[in-house]
C-alpha positions, 0 to 999 in steps of 0.5 A: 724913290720917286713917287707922284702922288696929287697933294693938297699944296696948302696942307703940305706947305702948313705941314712944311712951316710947323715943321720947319722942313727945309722941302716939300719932300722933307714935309712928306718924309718926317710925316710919312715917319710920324704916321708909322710910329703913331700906327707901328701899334697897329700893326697885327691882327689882334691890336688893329681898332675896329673900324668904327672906333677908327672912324669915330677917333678921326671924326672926333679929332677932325671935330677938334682940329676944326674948333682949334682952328676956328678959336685961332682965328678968333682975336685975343682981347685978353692982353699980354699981362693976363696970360702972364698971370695965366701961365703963372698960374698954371704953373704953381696950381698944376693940375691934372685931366682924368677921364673916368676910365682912367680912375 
């Protein structure tokens, strides 16, 4: 199907690069995939959020995606040796995030 849609370049080429598709139109097709797996749930009158929920979800996700990218930006003074030692140990002391609805 041939579909002209105005997309932001700079979003789909990232998409494109994480994703490693080969073509623009393999970037919109997995995330077009992706999104209705994320949502299939949604799908019905009793399952689908509020409205206020929905919105407070993708704010709070924009708020984080924002953070992430600022902290990306940031340069690692910590060297390669300490995320060594970090990652080992993560790996022998694992934990586990719970929040409070969970316990």
């Amino acid at each position: 199907m041939t579909l002209h849609v105005k997309v932001d370049d700079k979003l789909v080429e990232k998409a494109r690069l994480i994703g490693r598709h080969p073509s623009d139109a393999d970037t919109v097709t997995a995330a077009l995939q992706e999104y209705i797996t994320r949502h299939r749930h949604d799908i019905g009158p009793t399952s689908a959020p509020a409205a206020s929920q929905t919105e407070s979800a993708r704010l709070k996700t924009q708020r984080l995606l924002a953070f992430l990218d600022a902290w990306m930006e940031e340069p690692d003074e910590q060297g390669d040796a300490w995320w060594d030692e970090f990652e080992a140990d993560l790996t022998t002391n694992r934990f586990n995030l719970v929040t409070s609805a969970d316990e």
